[in-house]
C-alpha positions in Angstrom: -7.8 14.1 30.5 -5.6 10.9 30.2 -8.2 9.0 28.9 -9.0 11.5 26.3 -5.4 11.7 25.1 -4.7 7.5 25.2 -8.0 7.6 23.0 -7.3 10.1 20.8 -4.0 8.1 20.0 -5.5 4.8 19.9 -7.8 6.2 17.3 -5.4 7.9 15.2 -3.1 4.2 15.1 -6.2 2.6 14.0 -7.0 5.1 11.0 -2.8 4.3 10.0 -4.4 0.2 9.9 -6.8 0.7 7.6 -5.0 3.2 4.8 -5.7 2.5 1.7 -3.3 0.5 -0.6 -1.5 2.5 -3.6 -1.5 0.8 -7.2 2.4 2.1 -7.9 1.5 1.3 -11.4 -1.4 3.9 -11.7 -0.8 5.9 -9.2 0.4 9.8 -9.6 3.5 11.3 -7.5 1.2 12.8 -5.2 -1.1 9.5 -4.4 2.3 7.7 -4.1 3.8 10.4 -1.6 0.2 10.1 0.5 -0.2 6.9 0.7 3.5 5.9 1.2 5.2 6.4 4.8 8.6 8.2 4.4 7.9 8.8 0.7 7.8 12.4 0.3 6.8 13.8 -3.4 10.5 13.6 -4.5 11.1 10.0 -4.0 7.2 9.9 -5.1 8.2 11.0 -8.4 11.4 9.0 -8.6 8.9 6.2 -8.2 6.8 7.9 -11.2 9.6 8.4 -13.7 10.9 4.4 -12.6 7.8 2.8 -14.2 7.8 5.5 -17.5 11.3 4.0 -18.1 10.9 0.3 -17.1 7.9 -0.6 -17.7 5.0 -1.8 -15.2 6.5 -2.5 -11.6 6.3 -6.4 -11.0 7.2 -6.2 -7.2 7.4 -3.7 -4.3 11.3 -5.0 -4.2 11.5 -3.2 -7.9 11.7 0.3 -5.9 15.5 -0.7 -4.2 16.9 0.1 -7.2 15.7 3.6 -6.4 18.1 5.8 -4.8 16.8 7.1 -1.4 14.5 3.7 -1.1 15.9 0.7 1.1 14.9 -1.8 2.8 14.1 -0.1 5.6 11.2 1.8 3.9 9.9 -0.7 1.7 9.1 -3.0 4.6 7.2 -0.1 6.5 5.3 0.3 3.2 4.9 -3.5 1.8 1.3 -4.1 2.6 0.0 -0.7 1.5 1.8 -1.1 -2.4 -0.1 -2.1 -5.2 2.4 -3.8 -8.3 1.3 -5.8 -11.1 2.0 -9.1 -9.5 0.6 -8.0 -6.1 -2.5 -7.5 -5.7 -4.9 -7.3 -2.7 -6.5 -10.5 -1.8 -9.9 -11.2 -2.6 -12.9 -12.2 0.2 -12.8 -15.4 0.9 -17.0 -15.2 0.7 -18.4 -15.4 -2.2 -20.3 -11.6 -3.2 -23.8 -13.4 -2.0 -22.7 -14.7 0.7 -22.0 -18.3 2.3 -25.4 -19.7 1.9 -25.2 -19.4 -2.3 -21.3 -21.2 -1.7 -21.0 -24.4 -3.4 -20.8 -27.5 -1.0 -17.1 -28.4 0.0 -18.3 -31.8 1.0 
């Protein structure tokens, strides 16, 4: 029965690893307050209404100028927010593979 539990819990910290990533530009209150730990649909929407007046977010450090958002919550979030200078990085393989790579020496 212990086993089953530390398994069940290992498993359910993996599945937080691998969320997906939210593009804050894009994104609607609801995908923002999903994606986003301790970002309910409120702050979600603050988010939202942010970018309508601003303009496109540049930075995840853009959303400290939202009231209810410090730093606390941003750095839980960073690696999960999408902006329009942060993107995800791209493979370091190219799509067909190593073999098709150019030489590097």
């Amino acid at each position: 029965m212990k086993n089953l539990f530390f398994a069940t819990v290992l498993s359910l910290m993996a599945l937080d690893v691998f969320a997906g990533q939210v593009d804050l530009n894009t994104a609607s209150a609801n995908e923002i307050a999903k994606s986003l730990i301790g970002i309910g649909l409120s702050k979600a929407q603050k988010i939202v209404d942010y970018r309508i007046q601003f303009g496109p977010i540049d930075t995840p450090e853009e959303l400290l100028a939202i009231k209810g958002i410090g730093e606390k919550t941003l750095e839980k979030n960073r690696s999960k927010m999408i902006t329009r200078l942060i993107r995800p990085s791209r493979p370091i393989n190219p799509a067909g593979g190593l073999d098709e790579a150019p030489w590097n020496h």
